[in-house]
N, C-alpha and C positions, 0 to 999 in steps of 0.2 A: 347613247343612241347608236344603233346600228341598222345598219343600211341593208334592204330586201331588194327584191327585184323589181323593177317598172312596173307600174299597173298603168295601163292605156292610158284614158281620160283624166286619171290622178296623175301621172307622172310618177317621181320616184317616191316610193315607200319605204320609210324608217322603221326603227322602232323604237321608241320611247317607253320612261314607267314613271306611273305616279304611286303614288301612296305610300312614300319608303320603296317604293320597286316592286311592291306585290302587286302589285295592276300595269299587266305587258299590253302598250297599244302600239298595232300596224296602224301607221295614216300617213297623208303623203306630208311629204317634206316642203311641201308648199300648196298654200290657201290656209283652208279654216284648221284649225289645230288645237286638241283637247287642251284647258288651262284652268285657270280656277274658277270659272263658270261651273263649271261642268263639276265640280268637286264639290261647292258651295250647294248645287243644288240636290247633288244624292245626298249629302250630309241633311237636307231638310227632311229627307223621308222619314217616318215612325217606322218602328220595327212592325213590320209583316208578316214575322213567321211563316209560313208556309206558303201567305199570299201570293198573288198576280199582281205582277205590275207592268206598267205599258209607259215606255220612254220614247216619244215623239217627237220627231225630227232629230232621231240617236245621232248622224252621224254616225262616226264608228262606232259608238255604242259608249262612251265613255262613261254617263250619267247611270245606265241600267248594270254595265260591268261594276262600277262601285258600289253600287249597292246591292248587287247580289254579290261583291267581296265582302263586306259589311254583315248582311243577312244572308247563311249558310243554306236557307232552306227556303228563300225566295225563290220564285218562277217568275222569270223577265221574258217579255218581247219589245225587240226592238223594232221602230218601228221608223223605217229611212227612204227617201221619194227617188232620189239616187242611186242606182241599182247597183253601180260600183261601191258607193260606200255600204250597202247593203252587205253587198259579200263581201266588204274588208271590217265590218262591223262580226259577220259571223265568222271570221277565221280569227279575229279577237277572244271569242265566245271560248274557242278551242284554244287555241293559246294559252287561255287561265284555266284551262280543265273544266270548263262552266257550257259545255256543247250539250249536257242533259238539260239543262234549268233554262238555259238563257239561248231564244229563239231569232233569228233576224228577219224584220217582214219587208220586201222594196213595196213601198206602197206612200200613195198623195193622203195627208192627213184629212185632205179637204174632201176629198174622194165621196160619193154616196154611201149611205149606208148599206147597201144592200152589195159593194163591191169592196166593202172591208169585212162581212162578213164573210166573203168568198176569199177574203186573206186567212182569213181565222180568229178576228177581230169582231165579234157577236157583243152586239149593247150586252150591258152588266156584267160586262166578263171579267171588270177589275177593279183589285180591291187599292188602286192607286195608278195616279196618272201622272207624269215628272215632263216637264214641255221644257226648251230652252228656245224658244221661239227668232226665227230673225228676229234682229233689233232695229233697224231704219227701214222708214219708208223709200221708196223708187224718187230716187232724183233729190233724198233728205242728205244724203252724203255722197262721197267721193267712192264709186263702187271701184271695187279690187278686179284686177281682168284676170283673176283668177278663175273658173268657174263655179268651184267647189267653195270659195271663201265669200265668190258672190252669193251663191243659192244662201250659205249658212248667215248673214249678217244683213241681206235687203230683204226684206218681205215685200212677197206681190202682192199679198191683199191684208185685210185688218186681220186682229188676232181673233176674232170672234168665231171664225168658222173653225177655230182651234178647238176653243172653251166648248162648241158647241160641240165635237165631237168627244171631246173629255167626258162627258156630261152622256151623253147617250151611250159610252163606254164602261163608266163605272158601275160599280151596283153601289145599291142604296149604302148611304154613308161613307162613300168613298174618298179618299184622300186627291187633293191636289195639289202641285208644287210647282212653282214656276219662277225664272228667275228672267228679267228684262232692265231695261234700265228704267233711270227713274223719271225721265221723261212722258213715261209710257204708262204711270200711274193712272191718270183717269183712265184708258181707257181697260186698262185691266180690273179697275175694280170697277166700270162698268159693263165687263162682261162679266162680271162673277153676281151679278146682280140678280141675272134670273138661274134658279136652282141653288145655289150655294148661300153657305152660312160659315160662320168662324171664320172669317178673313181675317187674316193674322199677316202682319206688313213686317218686314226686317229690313231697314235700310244698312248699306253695306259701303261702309267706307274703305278708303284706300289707307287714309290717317284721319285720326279722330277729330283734328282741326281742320278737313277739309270738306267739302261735300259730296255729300253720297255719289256712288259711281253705280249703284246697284241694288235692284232690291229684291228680295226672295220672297215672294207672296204663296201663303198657301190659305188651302179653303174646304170646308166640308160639303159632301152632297149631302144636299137635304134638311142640314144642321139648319136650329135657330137661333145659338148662340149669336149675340155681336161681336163687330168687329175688334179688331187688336191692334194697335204700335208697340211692340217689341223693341227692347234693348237693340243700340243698333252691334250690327257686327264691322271689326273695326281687323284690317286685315294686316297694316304695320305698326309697329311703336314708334314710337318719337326716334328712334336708332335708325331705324328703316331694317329693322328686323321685323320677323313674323311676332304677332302677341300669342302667348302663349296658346289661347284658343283658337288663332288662327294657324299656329304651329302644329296642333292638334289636328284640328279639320281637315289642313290639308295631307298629313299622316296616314288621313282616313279611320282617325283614333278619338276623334270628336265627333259632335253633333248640336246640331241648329233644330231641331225640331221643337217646337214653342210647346211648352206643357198648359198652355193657355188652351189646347185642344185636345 
């Protein structure tokens, strides 16, 4: 890890790498901080080739940066409400030599439609949608006085107006991927209720013997397929080493995407 210059509202910024060290992230040195959320969930994407994808609530882009490291010929925008982490999302972009492909937009997800198309954000513009959504609700936990670690971990409202713009952004048959805890299961498979099909569930253990800490839900636009419960993903072994495919994942040398879809 080495140390950049202050950024205002973040404070100091580092740099860090994941994926073996081929993925260089600027983020500050305190609040919210790329980890394997963020890893677990680009590893859900299907190969895109040349596709559009749209990473919501990027942060510094970690989830979109991975998987355009992943997919050489993806087209990413990221898309972040935080105008600083916006632009430390797109000096990330540059960093990995990915400033052609991978775009950074400061924009509210909840936003009208008609003011993400003035982002550059037009319904059916994507052939995939990747959310890492806050996890607690306002006054559900012990908020961080950080601000950056607050925005990214309390949601101010449900996740529906998330789904909802997911949903008016894809084009027909498009991909979604999303990782929350598992507390939060009903309400994400009832927002995938209306429009989507193939709900495919991955519970995500820490150890096999203990209870999910996480689950990776993904779903098709449009599909009729039914739903899935997937193998779960299990992230230590009994050693409290990585399992092999969690060795892998976090490499950026594996993948999670259910062939169930």
């Amino acid at each position: 890890m080495s140390e950049i210059e202050p950024g205002a509202a973040l404070g100091e910024i580092v740099e860090d790498r994941l994926l073996d060290g081929r993925l260089r992230l600027l983020q500050p040195r305190k609040g919210h901080r790329a980890g394997s959320d963020a890893v677990l969930l680009a590893a859900a994407l299907p190969d895109l080739g040349g596709g559009a994808l749209l990473d919501i609530g990027a942060g510094v882009g970690t989830v979109g940066l991975a998987a355009a490291l992943a997919q050489p010929e993806l087209q990413v925008t990221l898309l972040e409400r935080d105008p600083e982490l916006a632009a430390l999302a797109a000096r990330n972009a540059g960093l990995n030599e990915m400033a052609g492909r991978v775009t950074a937009v400061a924009g509210d997800v909840t936003a009208r439609a008609g003011i993400l198309s003035e982002l550059g954000l037009a319904p059916a513009s994507f052939d995939a949608v990747a959310m890492n959504p806050p996890f607690y609700p306002p006054g559900g936990s012990r908020a961080s006085p950080v601000p950056n670690r607050k925005a990214a971990h309390v949601a101010e409202g449900a996740l529906a107006p998330w789904l909802r713009t997911a949903r008016r952004l894809l084009r027909p048959s498009g991909y979604l991927a999303l990782i929350h805890r598992v507390e939060a299961l009903p309400e994400v498979l009832a927002g995938l209720e209306t429009g989507f099909g193939a709900v495919a569930v991955r519970p995500v253990h820490a150890f096999a013997d203990k209870p999910a800490i996480r689950i990776i839900v993904t779903a098709v636009l449009n599909s009729r397929k039914p739903a899935a419960l997937l193998p779960a993903f299990v992230i230590n072994g009994a050693d409290g080493r990585l399992t092999p495919l969690s060795d892998a994942v976090h490499r950026g040398r594996g993948r999670l995407t259910p062939d169930y879809q």
